[in-house]
N, C-alpha and C positions, 0 to 999 in steps of 0.2 A: 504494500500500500504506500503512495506519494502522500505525505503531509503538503498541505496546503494551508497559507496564510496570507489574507489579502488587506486591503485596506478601502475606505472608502469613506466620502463626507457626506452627513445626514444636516439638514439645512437647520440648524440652531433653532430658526423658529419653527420646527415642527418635527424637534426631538420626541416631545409628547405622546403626539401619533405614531411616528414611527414605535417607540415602545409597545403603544395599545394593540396595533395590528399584529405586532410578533409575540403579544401576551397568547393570541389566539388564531395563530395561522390555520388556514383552511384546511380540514382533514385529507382533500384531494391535493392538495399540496404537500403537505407532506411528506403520503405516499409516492408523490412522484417523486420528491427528490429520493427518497429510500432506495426506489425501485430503478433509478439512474446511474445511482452510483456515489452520492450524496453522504460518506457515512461519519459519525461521529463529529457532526456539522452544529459548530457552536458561533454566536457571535457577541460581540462586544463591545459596550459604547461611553463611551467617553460622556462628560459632560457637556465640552462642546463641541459634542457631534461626529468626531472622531470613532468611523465604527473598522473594527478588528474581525475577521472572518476566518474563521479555522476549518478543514473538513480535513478528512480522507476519503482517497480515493485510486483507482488503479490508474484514469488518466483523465486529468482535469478536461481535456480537450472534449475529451467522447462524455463525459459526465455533463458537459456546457450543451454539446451539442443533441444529447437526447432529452435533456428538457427544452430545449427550444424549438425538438418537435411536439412538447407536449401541450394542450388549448389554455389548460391550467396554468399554466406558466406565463402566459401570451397576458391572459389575464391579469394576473398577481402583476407581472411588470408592470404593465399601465396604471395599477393602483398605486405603482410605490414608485412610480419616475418622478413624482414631481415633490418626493420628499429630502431629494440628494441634489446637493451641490453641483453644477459643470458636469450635467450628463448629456452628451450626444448621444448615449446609447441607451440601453435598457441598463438597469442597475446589476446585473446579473455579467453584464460583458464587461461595464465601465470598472470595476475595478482595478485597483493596480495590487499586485504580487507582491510578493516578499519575498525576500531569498532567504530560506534558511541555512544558518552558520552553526548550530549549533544542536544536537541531538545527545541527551545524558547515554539513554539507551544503546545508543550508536558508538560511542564514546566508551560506552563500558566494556562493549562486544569486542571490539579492537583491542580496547588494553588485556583484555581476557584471553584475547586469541595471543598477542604477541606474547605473553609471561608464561601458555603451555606449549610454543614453540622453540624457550627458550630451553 
C-alpha cells in the first residue's frame, strides 16, 4: 500500500460547513471511496482552513480515477467546490501532495534487516 498525504485550503469563511458536511458524509459516498480504493482515508483541519488528507492506497492514480467515474462523486464535488480556496478543478484533483520523508515503520524494517545481516 502507497501512503498518501495531501494538502489543500478550505475558505476561512466557510470552515463551518465544510466540518458539518464531513460530520455526515453521504453513505453512497462513502462506499464509493471504500470500494475505489480509498483506505484508511483520514482528514484534517487547521483553524485557518488548512486541511491535511491522509489515505492508503495501491495507486492514487487508478483510486482518482475510479471515483471520477462514479455519479456520486460528480455530485459531492459540486457540493464542496465552492468551499476551497483557488480551485480550477474539483477538490478531489486540486490538491497538492506531499512527499513523504519519513516512515518509523520503514525505518525500523531497514535497521532490522541491516543488524541480522550483520
Amino acid at each position: 500500500m502507497r501512503r498518501v498525504c495531501f494538502h489543500s485550503q478550505v475558505r476561512p469563511d466557510r470552515i463551518e460547513e465544510y466540518k458539518r458536511r464531513h460530520a455526515a458524509v453521504w453513505p453512497e459516498m462513502l462506499q464509493a471511496l471504500h470500494e475505489t480504493g480509498w483506505h484508511n482515508y483520514s482528514l484534517f483541519l487547521r483553524p485557518d482552513g488548512l486541511l491535511i488528507g491522509y489515505l492508503e492506497t495501491e495507486s492514487l492514480e487508478a483510486a482518482q480515477a475510479a471515483m471520477a467515474a462514479r455519479e456520486v462523486n460528480a455530485r459531492w464535488q459540486a457540493e464542496m467546490g465552492d468551499l476551497f480556496e483557488d480551485q480550477d478543478q474539483a477538490p478531489d484533483e486540486g490538491f497538492q501532495e506531499l512527499e513523504e520523508v519519513f516512515h518509523l515503520e520503514d525505518q525500523l524494517a531497514a535497521a532490522n534487516t541491516s543488524t541480522e545481516t550483520k
